[in-house]
DRENVOGU-591162 format. One line per 3 residues: number of its first residue (from 0); for each residue x, y, z of C-alpha. Coordinates in nm, 2 decimals. Layout:
% residues N
NUM> X Y Z; ...
***
This chain:
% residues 242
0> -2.10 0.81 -2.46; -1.82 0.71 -2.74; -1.46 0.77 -2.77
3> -1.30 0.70 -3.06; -1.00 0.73 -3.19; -0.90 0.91 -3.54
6> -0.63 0.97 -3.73; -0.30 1.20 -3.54; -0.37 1.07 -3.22
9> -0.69 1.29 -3.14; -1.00 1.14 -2.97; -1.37 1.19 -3.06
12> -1.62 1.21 -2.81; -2.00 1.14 -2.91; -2.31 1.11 -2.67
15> -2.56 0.82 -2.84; -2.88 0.85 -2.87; -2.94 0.60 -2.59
18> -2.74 0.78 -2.30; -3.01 1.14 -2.43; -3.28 0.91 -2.42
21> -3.21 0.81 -2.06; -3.08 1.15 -1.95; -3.42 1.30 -2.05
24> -3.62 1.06 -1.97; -3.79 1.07 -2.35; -3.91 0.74 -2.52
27> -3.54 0.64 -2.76; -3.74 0.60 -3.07; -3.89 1.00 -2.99
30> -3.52 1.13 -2.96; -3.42 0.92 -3.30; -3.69 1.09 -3.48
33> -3.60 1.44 -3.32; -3.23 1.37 -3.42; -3.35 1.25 -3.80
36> -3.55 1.60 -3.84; -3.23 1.81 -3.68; -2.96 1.64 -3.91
39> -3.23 1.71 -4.20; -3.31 2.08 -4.08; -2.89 2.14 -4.04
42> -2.81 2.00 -4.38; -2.64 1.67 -4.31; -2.67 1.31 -4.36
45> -2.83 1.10 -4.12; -2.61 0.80 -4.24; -2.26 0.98 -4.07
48> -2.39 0.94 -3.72; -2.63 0.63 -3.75; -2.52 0.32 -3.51
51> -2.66 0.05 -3.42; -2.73 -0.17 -3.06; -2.87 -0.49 -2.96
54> -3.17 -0.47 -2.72; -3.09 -0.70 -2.42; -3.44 -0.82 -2.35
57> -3.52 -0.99 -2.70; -3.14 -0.96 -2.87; -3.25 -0.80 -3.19
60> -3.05 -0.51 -3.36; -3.19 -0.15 -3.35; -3.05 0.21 -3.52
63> -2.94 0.45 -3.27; -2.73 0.76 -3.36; -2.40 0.87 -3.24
66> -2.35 1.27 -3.22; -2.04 1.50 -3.14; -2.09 1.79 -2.92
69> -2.17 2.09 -3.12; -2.49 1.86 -3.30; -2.59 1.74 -2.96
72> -2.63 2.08 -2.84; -2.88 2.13 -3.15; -3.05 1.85 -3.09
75> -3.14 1.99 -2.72; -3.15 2.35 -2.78; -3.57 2.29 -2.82
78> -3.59 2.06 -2.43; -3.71 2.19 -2.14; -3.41 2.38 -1.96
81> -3.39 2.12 -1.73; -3.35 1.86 -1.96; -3.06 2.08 -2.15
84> -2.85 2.11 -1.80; -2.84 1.71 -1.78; -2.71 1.72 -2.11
87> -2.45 1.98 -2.09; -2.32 1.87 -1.69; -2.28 1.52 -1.83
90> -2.05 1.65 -2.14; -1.89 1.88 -1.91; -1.81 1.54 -1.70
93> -1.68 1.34 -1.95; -1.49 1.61 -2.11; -1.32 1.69 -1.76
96> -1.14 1.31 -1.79; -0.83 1.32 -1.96; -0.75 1.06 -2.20
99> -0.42 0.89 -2.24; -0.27 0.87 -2.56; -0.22 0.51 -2.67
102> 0.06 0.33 -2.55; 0.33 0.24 -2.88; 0.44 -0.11 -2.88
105> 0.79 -0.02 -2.72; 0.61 0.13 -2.38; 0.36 -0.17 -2.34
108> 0.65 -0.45 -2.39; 0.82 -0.18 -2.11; 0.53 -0.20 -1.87
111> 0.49 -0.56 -1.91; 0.88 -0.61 -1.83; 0.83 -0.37 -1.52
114> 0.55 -0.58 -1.38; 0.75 -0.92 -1.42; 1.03 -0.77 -1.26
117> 0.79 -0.67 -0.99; 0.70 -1.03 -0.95; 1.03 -1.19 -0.95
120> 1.15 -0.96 -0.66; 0.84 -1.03 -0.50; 0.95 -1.40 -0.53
123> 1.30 -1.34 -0.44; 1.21 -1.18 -0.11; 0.96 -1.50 0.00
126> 1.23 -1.72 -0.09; 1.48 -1.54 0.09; 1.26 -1.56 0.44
129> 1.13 -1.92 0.37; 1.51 -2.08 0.25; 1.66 -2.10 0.61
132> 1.38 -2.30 0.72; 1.41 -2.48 0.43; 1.79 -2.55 0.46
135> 1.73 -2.65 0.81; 1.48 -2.86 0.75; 1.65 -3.05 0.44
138> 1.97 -3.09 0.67; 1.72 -3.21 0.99; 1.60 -3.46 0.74
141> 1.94 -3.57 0.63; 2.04 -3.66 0.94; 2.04 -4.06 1.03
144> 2.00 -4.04 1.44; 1.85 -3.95 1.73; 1.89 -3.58 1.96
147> 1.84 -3.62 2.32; 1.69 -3.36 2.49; 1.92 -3.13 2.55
150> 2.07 -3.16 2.16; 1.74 -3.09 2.06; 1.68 -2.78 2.24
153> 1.95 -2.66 2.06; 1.88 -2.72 1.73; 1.56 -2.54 1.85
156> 1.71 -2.29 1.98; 1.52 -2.26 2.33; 1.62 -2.37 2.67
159> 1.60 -2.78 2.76; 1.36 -2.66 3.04; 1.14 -2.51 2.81
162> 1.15 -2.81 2.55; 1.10 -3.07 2.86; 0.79 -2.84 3.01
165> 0.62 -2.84 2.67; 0.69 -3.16 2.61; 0.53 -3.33 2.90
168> 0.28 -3.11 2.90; 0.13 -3.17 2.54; 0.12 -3.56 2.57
171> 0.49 -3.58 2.40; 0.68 -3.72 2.70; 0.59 -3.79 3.06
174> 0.78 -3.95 3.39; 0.65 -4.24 3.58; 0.60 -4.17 3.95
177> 0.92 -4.18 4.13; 1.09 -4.17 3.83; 1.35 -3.93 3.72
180> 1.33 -4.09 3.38; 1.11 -3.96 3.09; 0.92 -4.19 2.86
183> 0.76 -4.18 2.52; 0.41 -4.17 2.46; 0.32 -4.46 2.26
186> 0.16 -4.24 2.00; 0.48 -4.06 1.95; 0.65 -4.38 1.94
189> 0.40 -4.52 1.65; 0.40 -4.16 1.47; 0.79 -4.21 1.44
192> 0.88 -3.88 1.66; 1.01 -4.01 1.96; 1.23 -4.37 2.01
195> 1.39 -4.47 2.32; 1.76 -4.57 2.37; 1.85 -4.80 2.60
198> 2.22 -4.63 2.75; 2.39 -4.79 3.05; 2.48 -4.56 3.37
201> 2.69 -4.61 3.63; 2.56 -4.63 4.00; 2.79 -4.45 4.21
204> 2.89 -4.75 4.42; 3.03 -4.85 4.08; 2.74 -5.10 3.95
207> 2.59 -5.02 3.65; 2.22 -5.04 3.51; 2.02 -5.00 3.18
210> 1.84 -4.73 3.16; 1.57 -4.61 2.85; 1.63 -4.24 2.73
213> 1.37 -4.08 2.50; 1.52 -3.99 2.19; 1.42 -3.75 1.90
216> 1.38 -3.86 1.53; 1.48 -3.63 1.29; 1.09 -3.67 1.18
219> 1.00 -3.56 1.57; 1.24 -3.23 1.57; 1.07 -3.11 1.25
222> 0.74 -3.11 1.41; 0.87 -2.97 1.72; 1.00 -2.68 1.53
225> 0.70 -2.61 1.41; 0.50 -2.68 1.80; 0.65 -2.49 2.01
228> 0.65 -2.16 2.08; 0.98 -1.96 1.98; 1.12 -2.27 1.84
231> 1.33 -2.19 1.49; 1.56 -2.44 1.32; 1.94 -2.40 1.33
234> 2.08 -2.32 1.02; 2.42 -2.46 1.09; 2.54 -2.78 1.02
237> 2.76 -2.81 1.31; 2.70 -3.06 1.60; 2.50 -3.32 1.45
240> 2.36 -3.60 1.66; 2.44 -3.93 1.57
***
């Protein structure tokens, strides 16, 4: 089938001599000499519908013809009737589909406007869910120190508890036996997460001791943020650790 479009805007419709061929389940080269002896019979040119087609299998060109409804119904009027309801159903199917008119310059520049917009608010909404994490994490890596634990857990926003559990348990942090002190692993230490801090505390008969304190990089709370469960980056730049 061929739809082509002529002068005013209106479309012609022609079934080939191809698609009859294969509807019918005749040889093409029969149906091309049956449509050469209608055209003659009818009184009009074979040269108005002839086409041509390139056979797949060796890639040379071939003549095929091209014809509009009312000729096509000539052509079949002899078949079997069997043969002449293919025919008809399958114009009746193609004729069903509505065409749309060509689009003018002015309505494709429109649609191609609408769909960019379409894509930029796309964009805009992404960006609008990923730039908190990203502010957070541009300020996180700004900063110079160290968080304990507890000024970690809130720029995570979850409990200490939580951070300390998850911690220890994933091979972050971990206390020596009788020890109220965590340590570092040294993999943490080497991977730049964790430091320690040595701090002094006071005994309470007044002497005082040195004492190692796990510390977060700025490098470690990143990660974390992204480790443990319900973790999300402040977006505030209030309360940074030094």
């Amino acid at each position: 089938m061929s739809v082509e479009l002529i002068m005013g805007g209106s479309v012609s419709v022609t079934m080939s001599s191809r698609e009859i061929a294969e509807l019918t389940g005749k040889r093409h080269d029969n149906v091309v000499r049956d449509i050469e002896k209608m055209l003659a019979d009818v009184g009009e040119s074979a040269l108005n519908f002839e086409g041509t087609y390139t056979n797949e299998q060796n890639g040379q060109e071939y003549r095929c013809y091209n014809l509009p409804r009312d000729l096509t119904y000539t052509l079949i009027a002899g078949y079997r009737s069997d043969l002449r309801l293919k025919i008809v159903r399958r114009w009746m199917e193609l004729e069903a589909v509505t065409i749309a008119p060509p689009e003018t310059p002015e309505q494709l520049a429109l649609r191609a406007l609408t769909g960019l917009q379409t894509v930029v608010e796309k964009q805009k909404a992404q960006l609008a869910l990923v730039q908190p994490k990203a502010d957070a994490l541009d300020r996180i890596a700004g900063l110079e120190g160290t968080f304990n634990g507890t000024e970690a857990a809130k720029e995570l926003q979850v409990g200490p508890q939580m951070l300390f559990r998850w911690m220890d348990t994933n091979e972050w942090t971990y206390k020596r036996a009788g020890s109220a002190n965590r340590l570092a692993y040294q993999k943490r230490i080497n991977a730049g997460d964790l430091t320690h801090k040595t701090t002094i505390v006071v005994r309470p008969d007044g002497t005082e001791k040195a004492a190692d304190q796990v510390r977060i990089t700025a490098q470690g709370l990143a990660k974390l943020a992204r480790l443990v469960p319900g973790a999300h980056l402040r977006v505030g730049d209030e309360g940074e650790a030094a």
